[in-house]
Structure formats: C-alpha cells, structure tokens
ChimeraX commands (.cxc) that place a marker at each C-alpha (Angstrom):
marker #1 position 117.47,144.26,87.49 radius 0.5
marker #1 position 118.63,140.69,87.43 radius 0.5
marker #1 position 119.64,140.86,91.23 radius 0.5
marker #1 position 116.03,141.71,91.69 radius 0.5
marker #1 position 114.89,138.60,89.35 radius 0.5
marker #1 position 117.10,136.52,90.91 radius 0.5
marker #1 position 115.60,137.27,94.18 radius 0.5
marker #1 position 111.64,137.21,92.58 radius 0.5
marker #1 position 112.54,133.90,91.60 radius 0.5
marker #1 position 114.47,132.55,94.69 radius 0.5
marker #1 position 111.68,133.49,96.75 radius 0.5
marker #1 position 109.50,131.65,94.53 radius 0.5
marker #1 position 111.10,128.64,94.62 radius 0.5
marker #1 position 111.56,128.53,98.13 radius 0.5
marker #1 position 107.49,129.30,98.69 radius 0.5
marker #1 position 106.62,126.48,96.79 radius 0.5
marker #1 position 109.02,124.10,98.31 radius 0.5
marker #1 position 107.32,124.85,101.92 radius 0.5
marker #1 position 104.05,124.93,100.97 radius 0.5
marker #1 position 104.55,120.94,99.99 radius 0.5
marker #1 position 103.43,118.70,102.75 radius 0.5
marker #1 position 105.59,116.30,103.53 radius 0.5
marker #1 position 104.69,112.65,102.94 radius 0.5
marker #1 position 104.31,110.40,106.17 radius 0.5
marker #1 position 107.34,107.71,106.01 radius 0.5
marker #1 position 105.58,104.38,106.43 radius 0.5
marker #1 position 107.17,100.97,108.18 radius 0.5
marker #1 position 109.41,98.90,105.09 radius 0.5
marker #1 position 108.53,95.18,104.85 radius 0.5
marker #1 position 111.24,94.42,107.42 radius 0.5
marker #1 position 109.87,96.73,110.00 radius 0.5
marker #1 position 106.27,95.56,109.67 radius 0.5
marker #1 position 107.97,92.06,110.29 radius 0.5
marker #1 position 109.41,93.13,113.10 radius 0.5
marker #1 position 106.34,94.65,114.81 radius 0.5
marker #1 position 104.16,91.95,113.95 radius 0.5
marker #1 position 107.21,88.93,114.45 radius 0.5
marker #1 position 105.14,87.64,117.82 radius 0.5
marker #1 position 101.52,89.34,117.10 radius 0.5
marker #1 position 99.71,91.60,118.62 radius 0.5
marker #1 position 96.83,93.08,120.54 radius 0.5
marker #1 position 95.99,96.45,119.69 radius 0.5
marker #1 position 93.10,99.06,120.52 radius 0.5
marker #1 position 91.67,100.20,117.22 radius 0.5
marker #1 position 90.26,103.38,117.28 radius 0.5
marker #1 position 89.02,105.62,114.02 radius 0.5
marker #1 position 86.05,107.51,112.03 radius 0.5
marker #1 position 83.52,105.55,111.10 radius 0.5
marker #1 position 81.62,107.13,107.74 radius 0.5
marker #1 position 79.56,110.13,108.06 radius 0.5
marker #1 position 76.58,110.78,110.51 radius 0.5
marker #1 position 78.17,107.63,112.48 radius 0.5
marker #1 position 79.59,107.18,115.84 radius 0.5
marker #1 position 83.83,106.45,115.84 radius 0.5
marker #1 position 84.74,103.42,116.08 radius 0.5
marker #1 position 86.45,101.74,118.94 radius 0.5
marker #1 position 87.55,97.71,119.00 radius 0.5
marker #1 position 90.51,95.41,119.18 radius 0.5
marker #1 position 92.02,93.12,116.97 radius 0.5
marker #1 position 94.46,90.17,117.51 radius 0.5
marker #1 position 96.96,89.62,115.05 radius 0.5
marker #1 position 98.56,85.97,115.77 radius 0.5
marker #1 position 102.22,85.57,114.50 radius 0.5
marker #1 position 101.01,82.30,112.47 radius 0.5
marker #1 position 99.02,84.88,110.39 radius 0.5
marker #1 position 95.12,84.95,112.20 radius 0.5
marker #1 position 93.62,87.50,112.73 radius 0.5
marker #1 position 90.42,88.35,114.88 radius 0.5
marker #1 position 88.73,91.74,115.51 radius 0.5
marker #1 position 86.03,93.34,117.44 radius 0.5
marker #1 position 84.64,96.84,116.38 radius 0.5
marker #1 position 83.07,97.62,119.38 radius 0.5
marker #1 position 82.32,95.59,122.22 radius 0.5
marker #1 position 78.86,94.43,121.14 radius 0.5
marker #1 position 79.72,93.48,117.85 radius 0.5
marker #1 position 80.57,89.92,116.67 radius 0.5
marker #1 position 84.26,88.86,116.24 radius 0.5
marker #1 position 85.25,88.84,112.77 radius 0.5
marker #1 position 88.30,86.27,112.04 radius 0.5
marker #1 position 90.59,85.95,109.39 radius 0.5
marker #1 position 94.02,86.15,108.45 radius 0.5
marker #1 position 96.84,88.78,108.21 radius 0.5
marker #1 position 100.08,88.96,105.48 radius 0.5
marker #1 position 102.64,91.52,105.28 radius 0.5
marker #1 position 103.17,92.14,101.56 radius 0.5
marker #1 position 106.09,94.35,100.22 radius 0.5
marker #1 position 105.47,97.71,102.74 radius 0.5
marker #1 position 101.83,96.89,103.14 radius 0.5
marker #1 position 100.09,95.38,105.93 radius 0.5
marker #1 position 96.85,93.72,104.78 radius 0.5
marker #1 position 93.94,91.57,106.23 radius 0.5
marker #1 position 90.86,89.51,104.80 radius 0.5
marker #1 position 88.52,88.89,106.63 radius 0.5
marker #1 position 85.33,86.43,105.62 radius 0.5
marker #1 position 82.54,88.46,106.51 radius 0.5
marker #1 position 84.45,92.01,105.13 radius 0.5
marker #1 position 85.96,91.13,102.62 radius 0.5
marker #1 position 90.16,92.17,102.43 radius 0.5
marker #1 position 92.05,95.10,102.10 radius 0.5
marker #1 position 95.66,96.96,102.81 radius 0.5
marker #1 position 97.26,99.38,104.45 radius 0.5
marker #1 position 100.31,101.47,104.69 radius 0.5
marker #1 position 101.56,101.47,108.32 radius 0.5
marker #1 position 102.48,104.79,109.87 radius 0.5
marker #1 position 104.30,105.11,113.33 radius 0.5
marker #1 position 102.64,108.01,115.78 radius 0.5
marker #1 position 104.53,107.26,118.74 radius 0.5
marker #1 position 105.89,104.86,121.11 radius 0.5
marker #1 position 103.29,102.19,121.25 radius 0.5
marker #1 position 100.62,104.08,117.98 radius 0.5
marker #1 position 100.81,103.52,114.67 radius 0.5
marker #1 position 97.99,105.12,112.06 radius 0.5
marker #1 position 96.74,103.06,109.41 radius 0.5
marker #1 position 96.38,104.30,105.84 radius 0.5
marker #1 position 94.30,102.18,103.64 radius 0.5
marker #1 position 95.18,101.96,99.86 radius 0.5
marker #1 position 91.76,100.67,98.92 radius 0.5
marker #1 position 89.03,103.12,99.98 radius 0.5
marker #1 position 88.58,101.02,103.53 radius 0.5
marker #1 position 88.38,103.46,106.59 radius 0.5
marker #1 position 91.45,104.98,108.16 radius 0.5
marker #1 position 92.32,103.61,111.51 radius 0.5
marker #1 position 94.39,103.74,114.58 radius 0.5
marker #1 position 96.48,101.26,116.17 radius 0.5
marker #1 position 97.36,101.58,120.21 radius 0.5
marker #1 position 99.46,98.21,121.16 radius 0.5
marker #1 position 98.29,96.79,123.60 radius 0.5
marker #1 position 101.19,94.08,124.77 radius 0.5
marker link #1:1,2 radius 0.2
marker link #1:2,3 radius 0.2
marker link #1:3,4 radius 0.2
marker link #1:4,5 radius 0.2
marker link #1:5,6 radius 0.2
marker link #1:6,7 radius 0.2
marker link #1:7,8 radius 0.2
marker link #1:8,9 radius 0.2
marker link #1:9,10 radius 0.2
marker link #1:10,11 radius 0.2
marker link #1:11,12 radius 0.2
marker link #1:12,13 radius 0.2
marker link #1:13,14 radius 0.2
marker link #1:14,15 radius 0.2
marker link #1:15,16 radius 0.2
marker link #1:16,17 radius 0.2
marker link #1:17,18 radius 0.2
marker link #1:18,19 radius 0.2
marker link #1:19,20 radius 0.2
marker link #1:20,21 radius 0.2
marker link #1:21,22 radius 0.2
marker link #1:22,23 radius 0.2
marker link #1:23,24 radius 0.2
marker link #1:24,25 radius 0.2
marker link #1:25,26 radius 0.2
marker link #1:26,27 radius 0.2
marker link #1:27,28 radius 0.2
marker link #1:28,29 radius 0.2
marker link #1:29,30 radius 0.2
marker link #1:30,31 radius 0.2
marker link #1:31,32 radius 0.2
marker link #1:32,33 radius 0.2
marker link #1:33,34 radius 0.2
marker link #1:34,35 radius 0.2
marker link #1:35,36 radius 0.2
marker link #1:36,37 radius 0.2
marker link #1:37,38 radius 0.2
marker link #1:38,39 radius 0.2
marker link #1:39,40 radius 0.2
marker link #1:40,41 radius 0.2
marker link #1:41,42 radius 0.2
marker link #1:42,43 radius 0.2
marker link #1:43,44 radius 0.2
marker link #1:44,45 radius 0.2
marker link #1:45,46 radius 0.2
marker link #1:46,47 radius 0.2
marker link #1:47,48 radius 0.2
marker link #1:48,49 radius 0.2
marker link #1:49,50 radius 0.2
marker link #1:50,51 radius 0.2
marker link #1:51,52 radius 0.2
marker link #1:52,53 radius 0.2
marker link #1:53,54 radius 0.2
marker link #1:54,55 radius 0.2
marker link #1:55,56 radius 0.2
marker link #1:56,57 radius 0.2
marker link #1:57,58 radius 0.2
marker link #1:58,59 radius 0.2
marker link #1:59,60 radius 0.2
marker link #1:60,61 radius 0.2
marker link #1:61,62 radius 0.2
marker link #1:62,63 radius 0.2
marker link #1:63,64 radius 0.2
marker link #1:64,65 radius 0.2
marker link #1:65,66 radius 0.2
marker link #1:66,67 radius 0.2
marker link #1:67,68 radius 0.2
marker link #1:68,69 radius 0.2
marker link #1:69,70 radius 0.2
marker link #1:70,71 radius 0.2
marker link #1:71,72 radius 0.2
marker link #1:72,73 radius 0.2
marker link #1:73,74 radius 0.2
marker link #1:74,75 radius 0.2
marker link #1:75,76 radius 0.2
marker link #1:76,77 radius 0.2
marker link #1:77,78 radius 0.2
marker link #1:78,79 radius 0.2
marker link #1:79,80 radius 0.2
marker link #1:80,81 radius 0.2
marker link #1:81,82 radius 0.2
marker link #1:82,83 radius 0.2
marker link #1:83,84 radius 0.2
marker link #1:84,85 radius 0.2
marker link #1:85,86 radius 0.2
marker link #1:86,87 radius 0.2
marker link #1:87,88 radius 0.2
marker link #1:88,89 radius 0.2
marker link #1:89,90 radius 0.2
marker link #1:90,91 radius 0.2
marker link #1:91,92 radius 0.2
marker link #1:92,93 radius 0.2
marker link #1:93,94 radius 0.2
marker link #1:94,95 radius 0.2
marker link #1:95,96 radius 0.2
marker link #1:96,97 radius 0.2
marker link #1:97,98 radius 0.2
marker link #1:98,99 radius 0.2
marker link #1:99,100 radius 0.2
marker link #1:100,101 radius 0.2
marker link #1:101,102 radius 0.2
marker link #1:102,103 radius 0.2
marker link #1:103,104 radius 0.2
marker link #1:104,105 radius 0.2
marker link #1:105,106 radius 0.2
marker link #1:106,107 radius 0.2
marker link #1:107,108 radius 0.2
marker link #1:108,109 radius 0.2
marker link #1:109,110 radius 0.2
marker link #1:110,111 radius 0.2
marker link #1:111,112 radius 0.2
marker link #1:112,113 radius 0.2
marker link #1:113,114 radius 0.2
marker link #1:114,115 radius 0.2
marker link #1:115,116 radius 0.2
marker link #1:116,117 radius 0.2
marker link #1:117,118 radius 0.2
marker link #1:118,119 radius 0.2
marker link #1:119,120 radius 0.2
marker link #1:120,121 radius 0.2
marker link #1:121,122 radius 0.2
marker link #1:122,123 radius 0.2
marker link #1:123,124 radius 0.2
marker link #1:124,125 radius 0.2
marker link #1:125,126 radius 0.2
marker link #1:126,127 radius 0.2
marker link #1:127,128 radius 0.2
view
C-alpha cells in the first residue's frame, strides 16, 4: 500500500512539474548593452489591437540613446530616446508617450519584445 502511494504521489508530482511552462530567459543589462553598444536598425513587426491590421515598421536606435520609428511606411516618424535600465529595454517617445520591455532572443538576428506596461507586444528582425 505505501509502494502504491508512493507511486500516486510521484506521478503527481512529476505531472505538475511538466505541465509548468517554462519562463522565456530574457537579455541581462549587460547583454542588452551589448546588442544595442553601436545601435540598431530593426524591422518591427507585431499585432496591432483587435479588428486591426499587424503592424509592420522600423525603428532606429542610435548608440547616443535616439531613437526614431516608423509603424508602417505611411505613417509619420516618431523620435525619441532609448535607455537600457536594469534587464529592461525602454523608449519614450513624445507623441506616445514611454514604456518598457523585457527583451527575448528568437534567433540569430530576432528578438521578441515583451512589454511590462500594457503597450503591444512586438518583434524585432535586425536589420545591420
């Protein structure tokens, strides 16, 4: 009877522990550094909110800290500024207002952008 417990409870343990998702590892302070050490031109891509189309843009992010972005090609450039701060990569900009995110690396040359401030989720493709 306690073999059999044992086993119940085992098995129970061992369910629960793979039903957890892991958490995505995000880029440390040094890393976003590192990325961002002689700026950046990416491809942003993501979901706009619902009923809208996706978005698709670019964004400069200049290693003395500006930053300008496009959300699609007809819109107008929206500049501001850029600051890594602790593992967070965040951005004001004057007609948006600011926000941060938690940088997650998808691949060689993508990176996903989790916001910690209800702003829109967002995908990075570097583009040199």
């Amino acid at each position: 009877m306690k073999t059999l417990l044992a086993a119940i409870l085992t098995f129970a343990l061992l369910g629960s522990a793979w039903a957890q998702k892991p958490q995505p590892t995000v880029l440390t302070s040094g890393q976003l550094k590192t990325l961002l050490s002689n700026g950046m031109n990416v491809r942003v891509t993501g979901v706009d909110r619902a009923n809208t189309a996706p978005r698709s843009g670019t964004a400069s992010y200049q290693k003395d800290g500006t930053a300008r972005a496009k959300s699609s090609p007809a819109s107008p450039e929206l500049i501001g500024s850029w600051k890594i701060d602790g593992n967070k990569f965040c951005t004001s900009y004057t007609s948006v207002g600011s926000g941060c995110f938690n940088v997650q690396k998808t691949g060689d040359k993508t990176y996903k952008l989790i916001p910690l401030d209800g702003l829109l989720e967002e995908n990075w493709e570097v583009l040199k």
